[in-house]
C-alpha positions in Angstrom: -12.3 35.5 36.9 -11.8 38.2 34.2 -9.8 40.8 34.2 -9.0 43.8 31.4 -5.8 43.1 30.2 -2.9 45.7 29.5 0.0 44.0 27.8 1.7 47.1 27.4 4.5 47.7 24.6 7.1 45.6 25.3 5.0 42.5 25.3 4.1 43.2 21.7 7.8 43.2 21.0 10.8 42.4 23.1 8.9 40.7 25.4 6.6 38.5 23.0 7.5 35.5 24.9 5.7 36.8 28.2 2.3 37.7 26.0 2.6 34.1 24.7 3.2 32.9 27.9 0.7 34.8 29.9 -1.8 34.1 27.8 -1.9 30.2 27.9 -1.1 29.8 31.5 -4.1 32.4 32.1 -6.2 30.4 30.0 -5.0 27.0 31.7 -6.5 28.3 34.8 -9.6 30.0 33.9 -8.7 33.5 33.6 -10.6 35.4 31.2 -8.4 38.6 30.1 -10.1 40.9 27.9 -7.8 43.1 26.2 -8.0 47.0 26.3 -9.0 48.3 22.8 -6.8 50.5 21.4 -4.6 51.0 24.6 -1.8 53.3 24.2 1.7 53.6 26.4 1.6 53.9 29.2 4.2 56.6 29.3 7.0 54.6 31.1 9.4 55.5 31.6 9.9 58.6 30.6 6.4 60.3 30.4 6.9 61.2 34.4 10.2 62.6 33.8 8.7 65.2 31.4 5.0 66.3 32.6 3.0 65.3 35.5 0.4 65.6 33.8 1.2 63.5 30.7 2.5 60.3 33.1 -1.3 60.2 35.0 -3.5 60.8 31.7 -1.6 57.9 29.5 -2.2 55.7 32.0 -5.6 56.8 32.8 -6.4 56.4 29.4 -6.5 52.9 29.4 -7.5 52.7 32.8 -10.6 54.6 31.6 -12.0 51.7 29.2 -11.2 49.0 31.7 -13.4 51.1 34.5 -16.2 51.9 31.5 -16.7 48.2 31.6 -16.2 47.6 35.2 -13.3 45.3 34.9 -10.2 45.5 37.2 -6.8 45.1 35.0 -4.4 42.7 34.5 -0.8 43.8 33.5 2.2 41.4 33.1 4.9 44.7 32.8 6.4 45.7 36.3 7.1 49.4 34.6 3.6 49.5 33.8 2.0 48.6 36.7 3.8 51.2 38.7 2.1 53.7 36.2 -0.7 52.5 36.2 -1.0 52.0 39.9 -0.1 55.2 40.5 -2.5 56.7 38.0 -4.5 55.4 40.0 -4.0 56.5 43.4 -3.4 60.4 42.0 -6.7 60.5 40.7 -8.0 58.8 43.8 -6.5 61.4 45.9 -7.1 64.4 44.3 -10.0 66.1 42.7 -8.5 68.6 41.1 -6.3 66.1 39.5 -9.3 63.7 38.6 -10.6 66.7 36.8 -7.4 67.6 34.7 -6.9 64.0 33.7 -10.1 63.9 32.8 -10.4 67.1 30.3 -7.1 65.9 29.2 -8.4 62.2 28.0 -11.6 63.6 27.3 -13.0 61.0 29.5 -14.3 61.3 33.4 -12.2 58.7 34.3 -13.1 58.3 38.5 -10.5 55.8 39.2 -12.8 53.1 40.6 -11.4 50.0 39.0 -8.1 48.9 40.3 -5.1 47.9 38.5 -3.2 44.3 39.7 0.1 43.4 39.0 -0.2 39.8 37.1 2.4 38.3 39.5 -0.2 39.8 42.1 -3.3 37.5 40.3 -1.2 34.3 40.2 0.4 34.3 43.5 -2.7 35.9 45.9 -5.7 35.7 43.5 -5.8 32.1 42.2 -6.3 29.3 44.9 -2.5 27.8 45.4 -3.9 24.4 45.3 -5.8 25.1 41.6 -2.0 25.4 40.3 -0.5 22.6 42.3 -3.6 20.5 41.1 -2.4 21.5 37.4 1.6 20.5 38.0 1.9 17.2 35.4 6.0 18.0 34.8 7.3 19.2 38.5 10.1 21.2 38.1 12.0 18.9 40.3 15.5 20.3 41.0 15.6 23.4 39.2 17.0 25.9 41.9 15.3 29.7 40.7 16.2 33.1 42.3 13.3 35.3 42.0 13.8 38.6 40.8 11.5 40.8 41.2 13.6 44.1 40.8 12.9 47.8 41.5 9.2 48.3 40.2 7.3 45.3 41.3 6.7 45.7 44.8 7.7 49.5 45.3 6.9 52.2 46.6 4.6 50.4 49.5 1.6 53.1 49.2 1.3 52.3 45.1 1.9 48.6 44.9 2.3 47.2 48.0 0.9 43.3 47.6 4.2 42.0 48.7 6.9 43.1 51.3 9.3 45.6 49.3 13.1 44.3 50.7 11.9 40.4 50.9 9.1 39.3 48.5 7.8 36.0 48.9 4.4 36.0 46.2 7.2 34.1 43.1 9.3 32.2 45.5 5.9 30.4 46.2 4.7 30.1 43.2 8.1 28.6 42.6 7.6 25.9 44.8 4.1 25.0 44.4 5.4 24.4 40.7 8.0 21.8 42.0 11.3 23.8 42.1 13.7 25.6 45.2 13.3 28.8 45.2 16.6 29.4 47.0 16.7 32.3 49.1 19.0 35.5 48.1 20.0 39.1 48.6 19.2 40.9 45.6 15.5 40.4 44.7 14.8 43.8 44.6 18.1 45.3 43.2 18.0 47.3 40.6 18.9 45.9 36.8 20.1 49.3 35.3 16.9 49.2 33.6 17.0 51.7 30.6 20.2 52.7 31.6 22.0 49.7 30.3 22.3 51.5 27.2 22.7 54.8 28.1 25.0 54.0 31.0 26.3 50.9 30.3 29.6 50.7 32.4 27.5 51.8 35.6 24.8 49.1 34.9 26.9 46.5 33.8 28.3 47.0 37.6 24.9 46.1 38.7 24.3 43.4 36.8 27.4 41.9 37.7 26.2 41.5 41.3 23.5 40.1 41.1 24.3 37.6 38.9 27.1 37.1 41.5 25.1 36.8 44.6 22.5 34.1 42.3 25.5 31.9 41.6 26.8 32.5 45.5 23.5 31.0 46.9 23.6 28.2 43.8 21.0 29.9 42.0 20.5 27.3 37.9 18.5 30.3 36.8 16.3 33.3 37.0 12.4 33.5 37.3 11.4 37.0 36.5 7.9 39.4 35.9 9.6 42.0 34.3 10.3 42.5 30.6 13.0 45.2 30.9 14.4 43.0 33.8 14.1 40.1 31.5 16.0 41.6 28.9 18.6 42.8 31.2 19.4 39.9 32.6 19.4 38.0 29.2 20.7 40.1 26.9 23.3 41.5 28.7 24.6 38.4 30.1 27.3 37.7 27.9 28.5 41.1 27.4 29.0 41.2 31.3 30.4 38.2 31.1 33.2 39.1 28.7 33.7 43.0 30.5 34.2 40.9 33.7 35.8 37.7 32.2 33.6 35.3 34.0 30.9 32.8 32.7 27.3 33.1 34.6 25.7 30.7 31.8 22.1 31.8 34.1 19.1 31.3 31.9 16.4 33.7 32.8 12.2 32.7 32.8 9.7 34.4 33.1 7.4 33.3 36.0 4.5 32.4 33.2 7.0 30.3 31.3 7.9 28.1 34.1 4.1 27.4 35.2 3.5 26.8 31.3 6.4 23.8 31.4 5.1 22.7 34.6 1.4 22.6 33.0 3.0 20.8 30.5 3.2 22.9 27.6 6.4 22.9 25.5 9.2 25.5 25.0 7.9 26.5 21.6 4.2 27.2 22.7 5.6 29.1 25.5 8.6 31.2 23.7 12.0 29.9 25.5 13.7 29.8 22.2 13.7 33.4 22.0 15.6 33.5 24.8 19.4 34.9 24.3 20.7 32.8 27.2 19.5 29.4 26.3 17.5 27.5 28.7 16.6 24.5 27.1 20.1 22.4 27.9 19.8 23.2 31.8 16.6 21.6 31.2 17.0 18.7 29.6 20.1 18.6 31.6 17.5 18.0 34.8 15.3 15.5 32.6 12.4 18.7 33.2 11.3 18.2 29.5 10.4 14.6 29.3 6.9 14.1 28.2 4.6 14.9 30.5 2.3 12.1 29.5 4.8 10.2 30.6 5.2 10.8 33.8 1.5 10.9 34.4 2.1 7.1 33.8 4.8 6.9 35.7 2.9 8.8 38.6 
């Protein structure tokens, strides 16, 4: 299985963890991903909000090298994939549009590759019982709310892999790993995304409730596939925290990171220590760090 891979910016900086992450826990399974030479932005998010134009040709860019070697792609970033995905479908729908894109790249780019959402590959592409098969530290009675926020799963005619109001694809992954997924109301509320900074007040408003509705339901953390909804949810914790004066203490994973620990890979390898909200003592805490030598033996 090998797909072009399009980390994108943020997993080449505030997202580092989720490169490292996806990396070994593609590897792990056999997933070849060959990364896109030279790729560029992608233009979100605000290439769209400028020119037309501009927000299909980045995208198409990239897409162009992936379809030159006939390899579908592979990206990790929800924000991303939207572009990309919807790159996609423009250029698909429209000659006149495939021909602009293409004078502007100075490529004749044909949009016949298509673009996957990584969350996509892991939950629908690889066999369920491959991963199960590699579970040596079961995440035995860690209770995870998947989030898998605005992007991910909307609009239906772009992404559409998973229902948009109740996505399923990480809650099973989640299981098949050894945790509870426990069900919840806001998987696909917005973050604030970029608008945390800009808008802080109004986002931290947001935030606020959905950390409230993960703690209602008993949620020990968040599993996301995100990087600005990572970021979010982590670095803004404590400031919502102290604007609200209430304590969440809600680490947030991303869904790579908690099939790494199940593989049996360790914190380090995978990143957690970046983390702002610390995840390591909930873990420990539920003995989910032990060796997993160990309880191969023990099995």
């Amino acid at each position: 299985m090998k797909y072009a891979y399009y980390p994108g910016c943020s997993l080449e900086s505030t997202g580092i963890e989720y490169d490292m992450s996806t990396r070994i826990v593609a590897k792990h399974l056999g997933i070849d991903l060959w990364e896109i030479p030279d790729w560029i932005c992608c233009g979100a998010s605000a290439a769209h909000g400028e020119d037309p134009l501009l927000a299909v040709a980045l995208p198409a860019y990239n897409l162009s090298i992936a379809e030159k070697e006939g390899l579908d792609v592979a990206v990790p970033c929800a924000a991303c994939y939207n572009r990309m995905r919807g790159a996609e479908v423009a250029v698909q729908g429209s000659k006149k549009t495939q021909e602009r894109v293409s004078q502007a790249i100075e490529v004749d780019y044909q949009g016949k590759t298509t673009t996957f959402s990584l969350l996509d590959i892991l939950a629908n592409k690889v066999d369920p019982e491959l991963i199960k098969s590699q579970v040596i530290r079961p995440l035995t009675g860690l209770k995870v709310a998947s989030y898998y926020g605005c992007l991910l799963v909307r609009p239906i005619g772009i992404t559409g892999f998973d229902d948009a109001e109740n996505p399923m694809s990480m809650d099973r992954l989640i299981e098949a790993l050894g945790a509870e997924p426990v069900p919840w109301s806001f998987k696909t509320e917005c973050c604030g995304a970029g608008h945390t900074t800009s808008l802080s007040k109004d986002a931290n408003l947001l935030l606020q409730d959905i950390y409230d509705d993960a703690k209602r339901n008993e949620a020990d953390c968040f599993s996301t596939a995100c990087p600005l909804c990572f970021l979010n949810l982590d670095m803004r914790q404590k400031g919502v925290e102290k604007v609200f004066a209430k304590e969440y203490d809600l680490p947030v994973f991303y869904i790579t990171e908690l099939m790494g620990l199940a593989f049996g890979y360790s914190p380090k390898e995978l990143g957690l220590p970046k983390h702002f909200v610390d995840g390591l003592p909930l873990l420990e805490g539920k003995d989910l760090l032990r060796h997993p030598a160990t309880r191969r033996e023990e099995a």
